[in-house]
C-alpha atoms as one frame of an Amber mdcrd trajectory, in Angstrom:
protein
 -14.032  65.645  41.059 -11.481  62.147  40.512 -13.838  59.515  39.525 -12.476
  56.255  41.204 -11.687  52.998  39.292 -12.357  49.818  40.401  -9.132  47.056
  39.290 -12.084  44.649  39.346 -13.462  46.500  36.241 -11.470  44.474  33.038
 -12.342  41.384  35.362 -15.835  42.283  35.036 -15.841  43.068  31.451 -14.030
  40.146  30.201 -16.356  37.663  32.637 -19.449  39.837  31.022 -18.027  39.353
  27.519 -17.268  35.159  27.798 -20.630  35.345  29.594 -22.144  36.824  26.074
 -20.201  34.148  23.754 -21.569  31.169  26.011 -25.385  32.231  25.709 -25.049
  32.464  22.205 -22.900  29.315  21.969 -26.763  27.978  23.897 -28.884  29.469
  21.358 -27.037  27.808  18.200 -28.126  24.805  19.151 -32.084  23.614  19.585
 -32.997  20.824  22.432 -32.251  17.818  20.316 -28.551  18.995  19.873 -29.184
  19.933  16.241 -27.836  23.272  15.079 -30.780  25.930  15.167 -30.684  29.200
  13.140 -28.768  31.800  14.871 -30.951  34.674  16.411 -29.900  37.604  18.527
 -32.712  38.197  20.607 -32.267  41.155  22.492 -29.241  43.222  21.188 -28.254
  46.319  23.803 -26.413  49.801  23.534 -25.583  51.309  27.036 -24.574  55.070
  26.605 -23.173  57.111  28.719 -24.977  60.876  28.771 -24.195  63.601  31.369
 -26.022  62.754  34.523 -27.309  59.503  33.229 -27.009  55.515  31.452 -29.224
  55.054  28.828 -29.195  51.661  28.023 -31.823  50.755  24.276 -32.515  47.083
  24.061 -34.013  45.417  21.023 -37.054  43.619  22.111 -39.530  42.826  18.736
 -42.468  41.096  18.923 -42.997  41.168  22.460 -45.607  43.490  24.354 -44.781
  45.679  27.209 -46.223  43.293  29.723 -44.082  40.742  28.745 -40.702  42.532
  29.913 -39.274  42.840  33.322 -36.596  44.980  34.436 -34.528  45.069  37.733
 -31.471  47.091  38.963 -28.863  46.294  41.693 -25.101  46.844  42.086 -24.421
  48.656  39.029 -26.480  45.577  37.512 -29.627  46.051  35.378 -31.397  42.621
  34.505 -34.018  42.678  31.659 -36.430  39.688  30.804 -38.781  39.024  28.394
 -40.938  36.247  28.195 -43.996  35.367  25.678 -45.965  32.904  25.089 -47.738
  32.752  21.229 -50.779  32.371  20.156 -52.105  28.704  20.053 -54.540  29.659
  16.815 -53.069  26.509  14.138 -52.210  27.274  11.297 -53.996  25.583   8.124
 -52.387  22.228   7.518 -50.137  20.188  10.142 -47.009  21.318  11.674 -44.051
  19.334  10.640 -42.051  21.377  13.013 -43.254  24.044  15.859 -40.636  26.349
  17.605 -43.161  29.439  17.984 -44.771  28.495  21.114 -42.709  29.676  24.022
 -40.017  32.754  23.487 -37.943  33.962  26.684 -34.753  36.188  26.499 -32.460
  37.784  29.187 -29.695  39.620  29.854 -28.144  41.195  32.623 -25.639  44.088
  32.216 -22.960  45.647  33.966 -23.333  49.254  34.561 -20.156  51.083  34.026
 -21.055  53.714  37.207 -23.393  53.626  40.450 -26.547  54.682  39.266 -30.076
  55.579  41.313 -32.177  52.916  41.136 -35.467  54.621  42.824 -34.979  57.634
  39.655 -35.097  54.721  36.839 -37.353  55.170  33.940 -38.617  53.097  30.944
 -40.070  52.863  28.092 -40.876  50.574  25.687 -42.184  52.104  21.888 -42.057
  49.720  18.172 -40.135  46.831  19.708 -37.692  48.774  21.305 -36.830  49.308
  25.610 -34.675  52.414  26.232 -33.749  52.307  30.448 -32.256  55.544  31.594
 -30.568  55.667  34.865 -29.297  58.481  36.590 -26.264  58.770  37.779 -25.610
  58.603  41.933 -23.086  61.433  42.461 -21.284  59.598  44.397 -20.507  56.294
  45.957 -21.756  56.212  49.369 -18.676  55.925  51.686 -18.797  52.767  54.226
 -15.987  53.711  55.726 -15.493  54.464  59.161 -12.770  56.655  60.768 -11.230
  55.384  63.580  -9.783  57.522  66.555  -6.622  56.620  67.533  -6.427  56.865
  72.134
């Protein structure tokens, strides 16, 4: 079976990739303009296995409750969003960061995948999606009969 290609596709990759360099361009830099510490928050691998995408996203720290996952046009979205414990710590904070975490990203899927066969799970800080394949694109197309 010829697997189509979309021309779109490098288009897609390079918009993913700037889209990549700006968010962490945002988290360099804390709300007062200062430079912040440079975290990666939620590092992906997307593989590719016979029938299906596996994609494995980092995600320590937060609990399975706290994630939320969506899939559309080849698109899987994954949030994650905590809030810490308000417990002080002995003494008096000179500087708090550790109240509110969030983190997102949304990647594109390199094929058509069925979204109603999608699994997760989420074990030691870490989310592994897999996605089966779709066959085949569903074709819109409609013949017309020429009189």
């Amino acid at each position: 079976m010829m697997r189509r290609t979309n021309p779109f596709d490098d288009f897609e990759e390079l918009f993913e990739r700037m889209s990549r360099q700006f968010d962490e361009m945002g988290r360099q830099f804390d709300r007062s303009g200062m430079m912040a510490q440079v975290r990666h928050e939620m590092a992906i691998d997307v593989t590719d296995h016979d029938g299906e995408i596996v994609v494995t996203v980092d995600l320590p720290g937060y609990e399975k409750e706290d994630i939320a996952l969506s899939v559309a046009n080849r698109t899987l979205t994954v949030e994650a969003t905590r809030e810490l414990d308000e417990e002080r710590a002995e003494g008096e904070y000179l500087r708090r960061e550790r109240r509110h975490e969030s983190a997102r990203r949304t990647i594109r899927l390199p094929e058509t995948v069925d979204e109603d066969g999608a699994s997760a799970s989420y074990h030691n800080g870490v989310l592994t999606v897999t996605l089966p394949k779709r066959d085949a694109e569903p074709d819109d197309s409609r013949r017309i009969d020429i009189d």
